[in-house]
N, C-alpha and C positions, 0 to 999 in steps of 0.2 A: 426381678422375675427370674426364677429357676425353669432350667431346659435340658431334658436328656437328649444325646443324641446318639440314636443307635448307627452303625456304619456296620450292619453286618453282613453276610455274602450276597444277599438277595440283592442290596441296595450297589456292591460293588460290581455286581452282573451286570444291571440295571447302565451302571456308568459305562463302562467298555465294551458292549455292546450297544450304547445307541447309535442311531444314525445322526449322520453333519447336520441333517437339515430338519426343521422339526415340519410334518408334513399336516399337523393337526390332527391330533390324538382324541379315541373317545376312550372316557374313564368310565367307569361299571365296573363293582364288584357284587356276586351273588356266594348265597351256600348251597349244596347239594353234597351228594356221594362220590366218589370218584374208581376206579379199576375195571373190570371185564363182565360184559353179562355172561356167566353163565347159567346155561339151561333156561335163559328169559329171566333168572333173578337179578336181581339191583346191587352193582355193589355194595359196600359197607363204610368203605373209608370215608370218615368227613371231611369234607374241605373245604376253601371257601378259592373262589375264581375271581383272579381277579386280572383285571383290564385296564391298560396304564400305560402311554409315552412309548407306545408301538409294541408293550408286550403282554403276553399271556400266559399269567402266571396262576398256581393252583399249590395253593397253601395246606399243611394237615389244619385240620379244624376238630380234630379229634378233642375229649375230653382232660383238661389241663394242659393243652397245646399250648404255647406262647405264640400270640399273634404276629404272623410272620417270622415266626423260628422257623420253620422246617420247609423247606422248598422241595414239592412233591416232583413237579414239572415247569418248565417253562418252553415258550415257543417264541420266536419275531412273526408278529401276526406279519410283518411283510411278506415274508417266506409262505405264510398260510396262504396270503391273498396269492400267491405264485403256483401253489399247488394246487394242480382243477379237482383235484379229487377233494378238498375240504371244501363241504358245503355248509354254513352253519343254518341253512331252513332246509335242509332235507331232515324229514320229522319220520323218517321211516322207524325210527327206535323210540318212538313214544316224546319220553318224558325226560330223555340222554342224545347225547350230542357226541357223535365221534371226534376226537381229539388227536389220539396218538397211534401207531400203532408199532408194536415193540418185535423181538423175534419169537417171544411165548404167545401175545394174544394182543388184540385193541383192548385200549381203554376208554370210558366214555363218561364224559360228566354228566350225572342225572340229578336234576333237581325238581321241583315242585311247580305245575303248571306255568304257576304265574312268573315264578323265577328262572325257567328255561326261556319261557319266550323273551323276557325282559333281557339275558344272557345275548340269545339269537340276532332279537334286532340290535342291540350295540354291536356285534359281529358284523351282521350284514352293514350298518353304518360308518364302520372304518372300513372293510372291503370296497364300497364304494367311493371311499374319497382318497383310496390309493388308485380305485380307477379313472378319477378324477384330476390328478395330478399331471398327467401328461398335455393335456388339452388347456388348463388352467396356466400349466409353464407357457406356454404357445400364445397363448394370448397376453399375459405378462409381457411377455419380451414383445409381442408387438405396440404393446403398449407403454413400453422404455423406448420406442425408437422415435416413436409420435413425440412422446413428451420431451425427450433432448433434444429433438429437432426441432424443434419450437422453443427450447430454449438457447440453443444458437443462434436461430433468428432471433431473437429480445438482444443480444449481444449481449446474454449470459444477464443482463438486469437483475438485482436484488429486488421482485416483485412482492408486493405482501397479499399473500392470496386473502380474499375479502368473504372468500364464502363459508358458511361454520362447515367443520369437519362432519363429514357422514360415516355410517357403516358402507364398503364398496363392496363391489363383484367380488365375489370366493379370491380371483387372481390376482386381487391386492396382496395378499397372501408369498406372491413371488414375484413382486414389482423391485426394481432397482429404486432405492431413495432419492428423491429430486426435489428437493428444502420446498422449492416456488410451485411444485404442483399436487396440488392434496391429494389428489389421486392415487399419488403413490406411498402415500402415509400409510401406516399401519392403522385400522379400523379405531376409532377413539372412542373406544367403550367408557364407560362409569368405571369407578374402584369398584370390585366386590364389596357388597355389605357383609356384615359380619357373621349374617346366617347363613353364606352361601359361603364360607371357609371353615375347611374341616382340619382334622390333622389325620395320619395315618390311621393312629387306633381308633379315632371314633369314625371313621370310615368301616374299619375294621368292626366294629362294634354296630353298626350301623346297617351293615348287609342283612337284609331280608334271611333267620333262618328256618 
């Protein structure tokens, strides 16, 4: 089996920029326009948006563009969910979504009904579960001090938990690992099947134009 591997600056951004913790990422990539309305016209530039392991990135999608060659913009949707001025369902601009805004003009990504709102709600679903995180840690940790505490009293026993693994509460998510209590397992999904793994380009290839 033959495999290229691109390592180019998008991808080394990508690295030195993330965060320690992974906080559960939503992935979405759409096409539209990207740059400034003026006069109420649409920009020009094609691009495709894309949404990825806490960032927001906006590729040229222009004519004989290399997928993921040219990096127009990027943001840390952290930094977005921290800024109250970014709202991704304020639909005051139609069919464009405020983004950036630079010292000459905002820019706005405008795509096609059904690919702004599809855009919008993966926004508003990572904005929510970075709102989600503070309360989730809180509960985690009170529920590492339950489950040690009880296993001091077993006098630390190598127990063989009897019950099958479940999906748990979101705050599985920031649980301390403890062998003898499932609870604080990582959620025991299935492998992916093989139609629900993509690779970059056919992601790429893939987004709604």
């Amino acid at each position: 089996m033959r495999a290229t591997l691109d390592l180019g600056s998008a991808f080394w951004r990508a690295v030195v920029t993330c965060r320690e913790k992974d906080f559960g990422f939503v992935h979405a990539s759409r096409r539209g326009v990207w740059g400034a309305l003026e006069h109420s016209r649409l920009p020009t530039q094609r691009v495709l948006l894309d949404i990825g392991c806490g960032q927001l990135r906006i590729f040229d999608d222009s004519a004989g563009a290399e997928p993921y060659g040219q990096l127009v913009h990027s943001a840390d949707l952290y930094d977005l969910w921290r800024d109250q001025e970014f709202d991704p369902e304020n639909t005051d601009y139609g069919p464009c979504m405020f983004i950036t805004e630079t010292f000459w003009h905002k820019n706005y990504f405008c795509a096609e009904a059904k690919s702004i709102k599809f855009v919008r709600e993966a926004l508003s679903l990572q904005l929510a579960r970075f709102s989600s995180i503070a309360a989730s840690v809180v509960d985690a940790q009170a529920q590492d001090v339950e489950s040690f505490a009880a296993l001091r009293t077993s006098g630390y026993k190598a127990l063989t938990p009897s019950k099958p693994a479940e999906v748990f509460a979101d705050s599985t998510w920031f649980r301390q690992l403890n062998p003898i209590d499932r609870t604080s397992w990582a959620p025991d999904l299935p492998p992916a099947q093989a139609g629900e793994v993509e690779t970059p380009l056919q992601r790429w290839k893939r987004a709604e134009k």
